[in-house]
ZAMARGU-4260 file (C-alpha; in steps of 0.2 Angstrom, whole numbers, plus 5000, padded with zeros to 4 digits):
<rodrens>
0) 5468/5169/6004 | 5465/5174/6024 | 5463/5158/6032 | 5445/5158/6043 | 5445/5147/6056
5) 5431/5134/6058 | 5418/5139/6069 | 5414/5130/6086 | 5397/5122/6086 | 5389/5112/6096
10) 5386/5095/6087 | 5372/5081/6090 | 5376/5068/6101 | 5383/5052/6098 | 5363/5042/6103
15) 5356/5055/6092 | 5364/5052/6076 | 5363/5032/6079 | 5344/5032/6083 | 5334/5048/6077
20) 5332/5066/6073 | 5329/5074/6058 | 5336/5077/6042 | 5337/5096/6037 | 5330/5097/6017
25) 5340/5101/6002 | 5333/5115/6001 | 5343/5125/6014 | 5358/5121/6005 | 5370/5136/5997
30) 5374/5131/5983 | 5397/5134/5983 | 5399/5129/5967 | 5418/5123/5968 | 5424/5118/5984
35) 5432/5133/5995 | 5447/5132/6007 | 5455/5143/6018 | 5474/5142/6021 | 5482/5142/6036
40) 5495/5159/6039 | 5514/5155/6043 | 5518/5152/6060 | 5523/5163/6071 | 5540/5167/6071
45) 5545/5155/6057 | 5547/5156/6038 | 5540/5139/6034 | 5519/5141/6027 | 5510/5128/6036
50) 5493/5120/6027 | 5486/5107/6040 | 5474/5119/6046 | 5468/5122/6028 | 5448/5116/6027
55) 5435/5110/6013 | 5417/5112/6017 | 5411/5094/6021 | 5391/5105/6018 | 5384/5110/6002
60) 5372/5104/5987 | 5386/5093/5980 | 5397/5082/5989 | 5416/5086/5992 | 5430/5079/5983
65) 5424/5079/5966 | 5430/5098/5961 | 5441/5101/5977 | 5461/5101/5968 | 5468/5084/5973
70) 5476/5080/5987 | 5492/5071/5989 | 5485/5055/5997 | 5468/5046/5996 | 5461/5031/6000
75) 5446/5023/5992 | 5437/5009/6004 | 5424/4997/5998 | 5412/4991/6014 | 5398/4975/6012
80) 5383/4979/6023 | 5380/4966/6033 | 5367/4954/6030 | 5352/4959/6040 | 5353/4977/6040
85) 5338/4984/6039 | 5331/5002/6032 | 5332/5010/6047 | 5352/5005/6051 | 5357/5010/6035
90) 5349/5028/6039 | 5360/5027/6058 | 5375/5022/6047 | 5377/5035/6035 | 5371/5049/6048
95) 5384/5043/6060 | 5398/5045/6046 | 5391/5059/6039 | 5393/5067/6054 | 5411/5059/6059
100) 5416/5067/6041 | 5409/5085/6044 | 5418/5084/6060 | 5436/5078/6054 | 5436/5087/6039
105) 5434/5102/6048 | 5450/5098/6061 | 5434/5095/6076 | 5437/5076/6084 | 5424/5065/6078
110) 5411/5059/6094 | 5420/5044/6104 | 5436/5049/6096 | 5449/5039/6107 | 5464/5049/6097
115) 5457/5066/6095 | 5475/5075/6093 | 5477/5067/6077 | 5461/5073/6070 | 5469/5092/6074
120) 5477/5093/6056 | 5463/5091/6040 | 5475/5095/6028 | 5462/5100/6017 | 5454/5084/6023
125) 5437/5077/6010 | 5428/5062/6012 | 5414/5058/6000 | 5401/5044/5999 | 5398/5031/5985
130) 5383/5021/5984 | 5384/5002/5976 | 5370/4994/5970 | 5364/4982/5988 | 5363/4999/5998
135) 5353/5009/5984 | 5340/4993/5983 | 5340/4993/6002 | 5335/5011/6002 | 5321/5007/5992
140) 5328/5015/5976 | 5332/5009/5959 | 5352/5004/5958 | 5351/5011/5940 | 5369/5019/5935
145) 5376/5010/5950 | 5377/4994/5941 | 5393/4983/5937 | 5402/4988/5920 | 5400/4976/5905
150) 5413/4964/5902 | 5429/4971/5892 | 5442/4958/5883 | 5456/4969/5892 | 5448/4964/5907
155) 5459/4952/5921 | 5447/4956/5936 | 5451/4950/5953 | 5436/4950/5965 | 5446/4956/5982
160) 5445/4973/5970 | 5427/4971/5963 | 5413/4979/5967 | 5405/4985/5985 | 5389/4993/5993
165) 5396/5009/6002 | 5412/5018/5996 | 5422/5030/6009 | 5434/5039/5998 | 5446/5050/6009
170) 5459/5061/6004 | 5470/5073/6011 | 5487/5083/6009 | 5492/5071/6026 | 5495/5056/6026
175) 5493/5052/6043 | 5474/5064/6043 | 5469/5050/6029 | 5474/5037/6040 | 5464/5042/6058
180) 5450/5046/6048 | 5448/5028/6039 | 5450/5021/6056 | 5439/5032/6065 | 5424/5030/6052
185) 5428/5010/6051 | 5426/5009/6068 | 5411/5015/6069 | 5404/5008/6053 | 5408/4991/6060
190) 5392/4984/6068 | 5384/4989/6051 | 5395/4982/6037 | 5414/4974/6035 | 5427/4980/6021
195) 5429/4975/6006 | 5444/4980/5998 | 5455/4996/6003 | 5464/5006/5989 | 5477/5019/5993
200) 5483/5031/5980 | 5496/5046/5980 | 5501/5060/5970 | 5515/5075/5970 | 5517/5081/5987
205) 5508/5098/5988 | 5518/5113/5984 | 5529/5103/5976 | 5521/5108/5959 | 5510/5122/5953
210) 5493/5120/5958 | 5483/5113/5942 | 5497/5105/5935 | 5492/5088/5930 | 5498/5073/5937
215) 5512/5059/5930 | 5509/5040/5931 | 5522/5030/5934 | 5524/5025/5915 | 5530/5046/5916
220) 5516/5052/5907 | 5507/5069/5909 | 5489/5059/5914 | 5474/5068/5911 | 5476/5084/5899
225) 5458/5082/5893 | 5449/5085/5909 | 5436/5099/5910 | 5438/5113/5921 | 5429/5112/5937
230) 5416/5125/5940 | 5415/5128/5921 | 5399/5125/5909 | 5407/5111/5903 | 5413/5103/5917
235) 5392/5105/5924 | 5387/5096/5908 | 5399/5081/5910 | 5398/5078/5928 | 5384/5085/5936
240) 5367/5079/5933 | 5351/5089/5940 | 5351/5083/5956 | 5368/5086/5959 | 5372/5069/5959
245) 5385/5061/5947 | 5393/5044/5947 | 5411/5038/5949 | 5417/5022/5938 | 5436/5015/5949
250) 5447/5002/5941 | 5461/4997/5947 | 5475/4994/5933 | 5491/4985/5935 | 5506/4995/5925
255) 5517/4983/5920 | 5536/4996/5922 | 5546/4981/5920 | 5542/4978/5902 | 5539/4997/5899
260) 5557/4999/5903 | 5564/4990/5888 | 5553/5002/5876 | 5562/5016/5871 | 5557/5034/5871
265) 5552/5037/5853 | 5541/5020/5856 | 5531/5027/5871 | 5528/5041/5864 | 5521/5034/5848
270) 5510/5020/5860 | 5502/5035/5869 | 5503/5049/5855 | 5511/5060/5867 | 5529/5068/5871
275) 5534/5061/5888 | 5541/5079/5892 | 5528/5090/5891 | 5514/5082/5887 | 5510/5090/5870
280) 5503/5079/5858 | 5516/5073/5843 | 5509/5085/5830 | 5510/5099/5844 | 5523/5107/5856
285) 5513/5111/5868 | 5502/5101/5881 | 5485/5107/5879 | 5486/5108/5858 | 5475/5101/5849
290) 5482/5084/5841 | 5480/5083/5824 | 5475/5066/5819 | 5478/5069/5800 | 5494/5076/5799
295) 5508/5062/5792 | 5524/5057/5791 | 5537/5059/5777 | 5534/5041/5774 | 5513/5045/5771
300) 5509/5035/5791 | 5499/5046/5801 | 5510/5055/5815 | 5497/5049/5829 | 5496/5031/5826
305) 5477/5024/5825 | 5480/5013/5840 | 5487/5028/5847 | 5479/5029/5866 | 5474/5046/5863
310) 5467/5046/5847 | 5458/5029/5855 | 5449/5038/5868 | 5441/5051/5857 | 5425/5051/5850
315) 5417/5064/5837 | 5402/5063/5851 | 5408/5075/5859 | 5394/5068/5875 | 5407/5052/5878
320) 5417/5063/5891 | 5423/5060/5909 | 5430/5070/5921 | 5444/5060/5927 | 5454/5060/5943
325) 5465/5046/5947 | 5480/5041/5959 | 5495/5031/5956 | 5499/5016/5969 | 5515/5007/5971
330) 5516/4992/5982 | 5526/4977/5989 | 5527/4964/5975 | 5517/4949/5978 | 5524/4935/5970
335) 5540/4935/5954 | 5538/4951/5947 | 5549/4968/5950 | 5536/4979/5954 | 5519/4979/5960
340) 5513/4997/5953 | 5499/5005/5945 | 5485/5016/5943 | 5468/5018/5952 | 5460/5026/5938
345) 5444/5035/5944 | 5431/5046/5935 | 5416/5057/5935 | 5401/5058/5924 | 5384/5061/5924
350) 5381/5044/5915 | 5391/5027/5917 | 5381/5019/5902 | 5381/5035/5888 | 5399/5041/5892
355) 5412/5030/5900 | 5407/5014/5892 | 5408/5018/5873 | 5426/5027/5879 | 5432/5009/5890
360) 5425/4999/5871 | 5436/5012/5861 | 5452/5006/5873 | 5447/4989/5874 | 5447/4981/5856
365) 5461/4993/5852 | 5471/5005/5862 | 5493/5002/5860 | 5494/5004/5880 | 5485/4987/5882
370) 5501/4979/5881 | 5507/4984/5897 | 5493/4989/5906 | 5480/4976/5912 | 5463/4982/5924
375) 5462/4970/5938 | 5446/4979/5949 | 5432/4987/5944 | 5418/4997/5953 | 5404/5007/5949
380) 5394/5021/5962 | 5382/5033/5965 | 5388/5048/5971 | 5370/5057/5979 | 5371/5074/5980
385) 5377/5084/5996 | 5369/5088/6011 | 5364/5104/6022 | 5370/5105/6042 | 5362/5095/6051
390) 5359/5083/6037 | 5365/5068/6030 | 5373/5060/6012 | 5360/5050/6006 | 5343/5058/6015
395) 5336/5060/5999 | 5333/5043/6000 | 5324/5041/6012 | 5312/5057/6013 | 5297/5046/6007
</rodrens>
C-alpha cells in the first residue's frame, strides 16, 4: 500500500487539555471498521523496506489495538488513581493521554516531550485504554463488566499482578517506540495516579512470518487458531457490543518449560489435542480443520482426549467465544527455578460474565495443561468505545 504521511495539525495546547475545552460527540466519528495503516516506501537508495513510519489511526468509533495485526512488542500497564481525585481530574487525565496517544502514535512528539526524536518512529505504534472498576465509579457509571473474575481452583494469584483502575496498553513493531511512549504518558499521568503493575509481552519480530500467521508460545504451540476474523460478522458478534465498547479479560500465567521438557512429543500433543507442527488438530492434518471429537483410536479411546485443552475450551454454545490476543513473556528467574516464562493471555468480548467465564470453569476443573501452567494475575476492563479529533477515550462518560 502507498504509504500517506500524517498530516501536520495544529494541536491543543498543553493548559487546554489539562483544564478545559470541549469534547467533539461521537457523532462525528467515521466509522474505519478495521484499523488502517500506511507503509512506509524503501529508502532511497537502499534495498532494505523500512516500516517505522507506518501509522494506525489513534481516531475512530472504536479504539485501536483490538483489530490492528499484532505487533511485535506490547506492554500492558495497570495505574491506581490516586486517592483524592476528583471527577473533573479524571476528565484532565484521560484528555491529556488521549492526546499524548493520538500524537505518538502518529510519529508527532507528544506536548512537553523532552525526547521528541524517539517519538519519530511509531512503528505502527497503538495505545488503547482500559477502564477498571474505581475509575468507572468515579465517572459516575456503573463498573458493571469491569468487575474482578470469580475465583477458579487453578487460580495462584499474586496481588502485584491483580487488578487496577486505568490500563495503558501500548504496542508497537519497536521496542524502543513502546518504551518512550510508556514513559512519556507515565510522566504525565503522574500527579494523577501511580502504577500498579507493568506487563511486557513479545511476539515474532515482524516480517519474520506471514502476516496472519498465528503466534507460538513458548510451550511451541500454534496459540490461538480459533480466533474470529477481524472485521467479519463474526468477529462484530463476539467482541463488539452496540456502543462500540468491548471488554478485555488479562491473566497472567506462569508456563512451567522445565517440567514440559521432560514430556515427550506424542505427550504434548495429546495434553493440548494438537500437533506441535502445524497446528492441525490430531484427527486433522491441517491447522484450521475441524477436530473431530468422536473419532477413536484402535484401542476404542477417543483420539482427542476429554481433558484434552481443546476439546476443554469448547462449548456447544456457540455465544461462549473470545477473541484472543495474547503475548508471550520471558524473564529473569526470581528465586530456584530455571526459567521464569509465560504467557499474558488477553482477550476480547462483548461479555466477561456470558462468554469468558463458563470457557475459564471448562479449563479450570478440568483442562490436561493445568499441570504446567498456573495463572498468577488477573484483570478485568472496559474498553469504551473510540473517540473523534478533538475528543477524548472515555467522554462518553461524562456527557451528562
Amino acid at each position: 500500500m502507498p504509504h500517506v504521511d500524517a498530516p501536520a495539525k495544529q494541536g491543543p495546547s498543553r493548559r487546554g487539555i489539562l483544564f478545559g475545552g470541549a469534547a467533539a460527540g461521537l457523532g462525528a466519528i467515521v466509522a474505519l471498521g478495521i484499523d488502517s495503516l500506511s507503509s512506509a516506501a524503501a529508502p532511497a537508495g537502499g534495498s532494505e523496506p523500512l516500516h517505522g513510519q507506518a501509522v494506525i489511526p489513534f481516531y475512530g468509533s472504536h479504539q485501536a489495538g483490538i483489530t490492528t495485526e499484532p505487533q511485535a512488542h506490547a506492554s500492558y500497564v495497570a495505574l491506581n488513581l490516586r486517592d483524592g481525585l476528583d471527577h473533573e481530574s479524571l476528565q484532565r487525565l484521560l484528555r491529556l493521554l488521549s492526546d499524548d496517544a493520538a500524537r505518538l502514535t502518529q510519529g508527532q512528539a507528544a506536548l512537553a516531550d523532552t525526547e521528541p526524536e524517539l517519538g519519530t518512529v511509531p512503528a505502527r505504534l497503538t495505545v488503547t485504554f482500559g477502564f477498571g472498576p474505581k475509575l468507572m465509579e468515579l465517572a459516575g457509571s456503573s463498573a458493571g463488566e469491569s468487575q474482578p473474575l470469580p475465583e477458579f481452583k487453578i487460580d495462584e494469584l499474586e496481588e502485584r499482578w491483580n487488578d487496577g483502575d486505568l490500563l495503558l496498553h501500548i504496542a508497537s513493531d519497536d521496542p524502543l517506540s513502546v518504551a518512550h511512549a510508556q514513559r512519556m504518558m507515565l510522566k504525565d499521568a503522574r500527579r494523577f495516579a501511580s502504577v500498579k503493575w507493568v506487563q511486557s509481552g513479545f511476539r515474532r519480530s515482524r516480517g519474520s512470518e506471514a502476516s496472519g500467521t498465528t503466534m507460538r508460545n513458548l510451550f511451541g504451540q500454534v496459540d490461538g487458531t480459533v480466533n474470529p476474523v477481524p472485521g467479519s460478522e463474526d468477529f462484530n458478534s463476539v467482541v463488539w457490543n452496540a456502543d462500540g465498547s468491548t471488554t478485555m479479560v488479562i491473566r497472567r500465567i506462569r508456563m512451567n518449560v522445565d517440567t514440559w521438557d521432560e514430556l515427550d512429543r506424542s505427550g504434548r500433543e495429546f495434553s493440548v489435542g494438537r500437533t506441535l507442527g502445524n497446528g492441525a488438530p490430531t484427527t486433522g492434518s491441517k491447522e484450521h480443520d475441524e477436530p473431530d471429537f468422536e473419532a477413536t483410536n484402535a484401542l476404542g479411546f477417543t483420539v482427542i482426549a476429554a481433558h484434552a485443552h481443546i476439546r476443554r475450551a469448547r462449548s456447544k454454545n456457540t455465544n461462549e467465544r473470545i477473541f484472543r490476543r495474547g503475548y508471550n513473556y520471558d524473564e529473569p528467574p526470581t528465586g530456584s527455578e530455571i526459567s521464569n516464562s509465560g504467557l499474558i493471555f488477553v482477550s476480547y468480548q462483548k461479555s466477561v460474565a456470558e462468554q469468558y467465564t463458563p470457557m475459564q470453569q471448562r479449563l479450570s476443573d478440568l483442562d490436561a495443561l493445568n499441570q504446567w501452567t498456573t495463572p498468577i494475575g488477573s484483570a478485568v476492563f472496559l474498553i469504551r468505545q473510540g473517540c473523534a479529533e478533538g475528543g477524548f477515550i472515555g467522554e462518553t462518560l461524562f456527557a451528562a
